[in-house]
N, C-alpha and C positions, 0 to 999 in steps of 0.2 A: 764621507760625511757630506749630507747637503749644505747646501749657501746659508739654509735658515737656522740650521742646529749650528753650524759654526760663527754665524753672527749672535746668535745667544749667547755662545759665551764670551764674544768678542764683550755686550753690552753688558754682561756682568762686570766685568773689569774694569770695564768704562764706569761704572758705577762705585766701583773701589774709590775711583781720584773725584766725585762728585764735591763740588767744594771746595774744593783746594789747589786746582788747578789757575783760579782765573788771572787775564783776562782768557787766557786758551778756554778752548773746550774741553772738556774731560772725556778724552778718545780710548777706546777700547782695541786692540787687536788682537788675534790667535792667528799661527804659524800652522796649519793641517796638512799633512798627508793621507790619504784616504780617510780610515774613520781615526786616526791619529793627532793628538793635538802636540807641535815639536815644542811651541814657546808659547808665553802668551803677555801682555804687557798693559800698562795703562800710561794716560799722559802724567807728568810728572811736573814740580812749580816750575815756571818758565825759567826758560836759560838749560835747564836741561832735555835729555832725549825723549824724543813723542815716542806715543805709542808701538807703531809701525817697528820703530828702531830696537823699542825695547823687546818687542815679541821677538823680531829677528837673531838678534844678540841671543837671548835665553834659548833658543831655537839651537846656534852655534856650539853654545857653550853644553850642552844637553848632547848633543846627537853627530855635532862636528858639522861644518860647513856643506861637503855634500851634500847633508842629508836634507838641507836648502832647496839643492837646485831642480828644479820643478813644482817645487811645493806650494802650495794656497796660499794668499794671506787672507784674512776676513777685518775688514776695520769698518766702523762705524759713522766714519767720515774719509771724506775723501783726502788722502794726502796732497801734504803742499808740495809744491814744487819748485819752491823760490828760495832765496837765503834771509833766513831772521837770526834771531837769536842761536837756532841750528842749522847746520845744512838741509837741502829736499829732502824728505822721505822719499820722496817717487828715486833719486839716486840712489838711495840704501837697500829700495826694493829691489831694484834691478841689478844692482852690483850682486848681488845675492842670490840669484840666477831664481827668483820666484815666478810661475809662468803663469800664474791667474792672481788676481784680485776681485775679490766681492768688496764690494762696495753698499753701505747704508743709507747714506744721503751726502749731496752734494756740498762743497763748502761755499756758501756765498761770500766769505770774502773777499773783496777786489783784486788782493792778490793769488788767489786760489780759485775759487768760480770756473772749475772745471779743465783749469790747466793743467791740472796732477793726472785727469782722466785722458786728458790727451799726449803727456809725455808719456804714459804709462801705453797706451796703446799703439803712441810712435816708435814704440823699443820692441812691440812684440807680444808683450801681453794681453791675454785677454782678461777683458775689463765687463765683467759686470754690476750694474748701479741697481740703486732703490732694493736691495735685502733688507726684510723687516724694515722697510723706509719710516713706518710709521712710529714703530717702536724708535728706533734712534732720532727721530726731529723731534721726540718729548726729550731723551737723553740730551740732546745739547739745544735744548729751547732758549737755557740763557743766552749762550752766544748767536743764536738765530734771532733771537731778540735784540740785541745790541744792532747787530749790522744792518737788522730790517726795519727796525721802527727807531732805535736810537736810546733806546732804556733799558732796566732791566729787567728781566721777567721777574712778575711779583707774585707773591703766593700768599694769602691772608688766613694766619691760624687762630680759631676760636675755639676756649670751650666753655660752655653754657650750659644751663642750666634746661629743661623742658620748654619751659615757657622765654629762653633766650635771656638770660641776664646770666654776668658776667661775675660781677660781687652783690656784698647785701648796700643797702643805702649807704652804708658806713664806711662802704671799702671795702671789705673782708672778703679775698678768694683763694685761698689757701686752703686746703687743695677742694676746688668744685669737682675734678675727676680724678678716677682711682690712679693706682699705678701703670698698668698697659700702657691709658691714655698716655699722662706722662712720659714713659719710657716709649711710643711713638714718636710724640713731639721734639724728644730728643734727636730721635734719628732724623726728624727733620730738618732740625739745627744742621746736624751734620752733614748733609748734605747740602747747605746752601751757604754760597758766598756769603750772606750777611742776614743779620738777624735786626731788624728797625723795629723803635718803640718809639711814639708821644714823647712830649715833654711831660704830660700826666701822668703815664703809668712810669716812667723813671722817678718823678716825684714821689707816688703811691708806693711803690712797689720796691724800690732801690734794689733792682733786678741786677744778679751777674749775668745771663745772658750767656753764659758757657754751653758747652755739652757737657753734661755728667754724667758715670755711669748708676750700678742699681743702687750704690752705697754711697753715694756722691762725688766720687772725685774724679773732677776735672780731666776728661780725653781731649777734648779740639776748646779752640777758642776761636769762631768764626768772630767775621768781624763785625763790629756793634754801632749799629746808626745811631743815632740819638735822633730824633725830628725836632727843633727846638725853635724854633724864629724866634720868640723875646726873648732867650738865655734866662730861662723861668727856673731852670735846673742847675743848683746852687754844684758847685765845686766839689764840695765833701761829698754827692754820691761815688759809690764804688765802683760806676763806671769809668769816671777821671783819675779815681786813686787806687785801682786795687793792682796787683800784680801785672793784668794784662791792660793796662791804660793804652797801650800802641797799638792795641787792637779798636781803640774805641772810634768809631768819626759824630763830630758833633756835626749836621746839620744845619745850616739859621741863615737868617737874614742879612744882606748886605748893612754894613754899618755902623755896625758896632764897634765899639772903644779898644783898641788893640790890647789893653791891661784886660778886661773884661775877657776876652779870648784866653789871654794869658794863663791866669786863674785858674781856666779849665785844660788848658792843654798842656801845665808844667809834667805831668810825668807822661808825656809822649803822645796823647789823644792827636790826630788831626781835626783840621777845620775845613769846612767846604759851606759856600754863601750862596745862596739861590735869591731871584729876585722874590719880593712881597706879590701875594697876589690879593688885597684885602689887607686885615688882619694876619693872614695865614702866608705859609708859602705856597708858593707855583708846583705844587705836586711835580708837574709834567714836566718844567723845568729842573728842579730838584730829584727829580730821578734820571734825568740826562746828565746831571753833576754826577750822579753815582756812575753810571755809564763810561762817564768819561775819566771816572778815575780805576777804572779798571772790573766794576762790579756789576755781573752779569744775571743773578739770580738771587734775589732777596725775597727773605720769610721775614711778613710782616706782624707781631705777636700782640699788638693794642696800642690805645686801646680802644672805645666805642667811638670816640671821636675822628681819630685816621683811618679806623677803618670805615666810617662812613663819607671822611673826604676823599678817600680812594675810589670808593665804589658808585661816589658822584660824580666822580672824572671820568669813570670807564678805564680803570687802570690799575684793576685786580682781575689776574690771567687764570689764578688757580684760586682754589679756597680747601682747605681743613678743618673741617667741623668737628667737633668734639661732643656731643651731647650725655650729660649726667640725667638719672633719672630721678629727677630732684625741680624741687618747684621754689624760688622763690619771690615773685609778686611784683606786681608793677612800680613799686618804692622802689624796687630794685637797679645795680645800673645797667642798662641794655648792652648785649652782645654790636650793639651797632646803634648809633645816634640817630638820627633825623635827618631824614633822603630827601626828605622836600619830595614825595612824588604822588602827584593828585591823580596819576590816570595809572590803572594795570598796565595798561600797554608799555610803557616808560618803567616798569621793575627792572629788574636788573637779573638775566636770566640766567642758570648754569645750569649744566648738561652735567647730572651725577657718572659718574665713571667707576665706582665703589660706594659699599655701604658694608660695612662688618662690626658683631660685636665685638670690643674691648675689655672683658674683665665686662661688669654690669654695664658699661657706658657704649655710646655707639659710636661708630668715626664714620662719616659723611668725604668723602672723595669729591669735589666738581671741577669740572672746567668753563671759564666762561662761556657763553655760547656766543657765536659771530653774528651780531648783528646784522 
């Protein structure tokens, strides 16, 4: 089997734990023998075994230990090589007599940053890096995010109308796109750390913010931001009181009345305060709070107002567009508020990466483009 067919399906796996892993990466391996695949594994919540370990293990358990010793491993990341909450992988590799390693991309961690590539190559293995490099640095762009800029990777979902509007003047967008769209958006959910909303659209909309599936019921409950600086969003949404409350995190402002918090966090919500920057929070601030509480990759759902104080910070990494083929008018409310921006040059640009139809609606894929 080549490096590149066995890191596919390393990154499939890795794709399995997208979301549920953090603050770790969501690491993928396969256990190969020529065109043979022995184990295969993904990361798991923290405190349990990574990736690396679980291929091995399956690998064992499948084929019997022998059937180890010289065998591939393919991982998506570079194994650690220190003691955390588990022992090294780079030690499970090599107790387990594996005599190559493919490697996807390197781990910037400070305590990993290429030590795993060097224990693993002072034992005897051969070590090769950057397989499908570019495919796995989108796979764990959240944690490449956290350790290189200090936030988390953000991803901004719309869907809109032809001419960009969001609801009608009244409110009303239930449902602007068919089902596909929706049942995307879900898999989007599911796949990210956290899903953040306005204090507007949690007013408007009194969103559960779950995953569901075609029938509705409830598979994941990523966890649920609230953006809120004045505590504008009364208690009795179903964010604070519904079954998954300890999934929820309220967002806001330093300051507020300890009762007033209270209120909102009796059945289990947490709380995190970023400084005022204005009227508004410190976005950039406020998403180093996320950071630093463990959230590596958030999908940001509305509504026209955060997603236009995002994209006036420079601090939307991804976007998912949604477009219905459907018109409805300038009363309407806009997919995106008021960029303040007088000159083209100053737009805000992305590099599409996808475009496919949806059922009648279209779905729009970008990435921001690097300044």
């Amino acid at each position: 089997m080549k490096p590149e067919e066995a890191m596919q399906l390393a990154l499939a796996r890795a794709r399995l734990a997208s979301g549920r892993t953090f603050p770790n990466p969501a690491v993928g391996a396969v256990v190969v023998r020529g065109a043979r695949v022995l184990g295969a594994g993904e990361t798991q919540p923290p405190g349990a075994a990574h990736a690396e370990v679980r291929a091995i293990r399956q690998a064992a358990r499948r084929h019997g230990e022998r059937a180890l010793r010289g065998a591939t491993l393919a991982v998506t990341l570079e194994p650690c090589a220190h003691h955390g909450r588990t022992p090294p992988c780079t030690d499970a590799i090599r107790a387990a007599g594996i005599a190559r390693v493919w490697i996807g991309q390197r781990d910037p961690h400070p305590l990993v940053a290429g030590r795993g590539i060097r224990a693993l190559r002072r034992a005897g293995l051969e070590v090769v890096t950057d397989v499908c490099a570019d495919e796995c640095a989108y796979q764990h762009r959240g944690f490449f995010s956290v350790q290189q800029r200090g936030r988390p990777w953000v991803e901004l979902k719309l869907a809109a109308t032809l001419d960009g509007r969001i609801a009608t003047r009244r409110g009303e967008s239930q449902w602007i796109t068919g089902e596909p769209a929706r049942a995307l958006a879900h898999r989007l959910r599911s796949a990210s750390d956290a899903v953040m909303v306005g204090a507007g659209t949690a007013l408007a909309d009194d969103p559960a913010l779950t995953v569901r599936n075609a029938v509705g019921a409830v598979k994941r409950v990523p966890v649920r931001v609230v953006l809120d600086a004045a505590l504008a969003t009364p208690p009795r949404l179903a964010l604070y009181r519904d079954a998954h409350a300890e999934r929820t995190w309220l967002l806001t402002a330093h300051g507020h009345p300890p009762h007033a918090l209270a209120a909102r966090t009796a059945r289990g919500a947490r709380t995190l305060e970023a400084p005022r920057r204005g009227r508004h929070l410190d976005l950039a601030r406020a998403l180093a709070q996320l950071a630093g509480a463990g959230l590596t990759q958030v999908l940001v759902e509305g509504g026209g107002g955060l997603a236009a104080a995002l994209l006036r910070a420079r601090l939307v990494d991804e976007l998912h567009w949604f477009v219905a083929p459907s018109v409805l008018g300038g009363d309407a409310r806009a997919a995106v508020a008021e960029l303040g921006i007088a000159k083209l040059a100053n737009r805000v640009h992305f590099e599409i990466t996808d475009m496919r139809r949806l059922g009648s609606d279209l779905y729009v894929h970008a990435l921001l483009r690097p300044s």
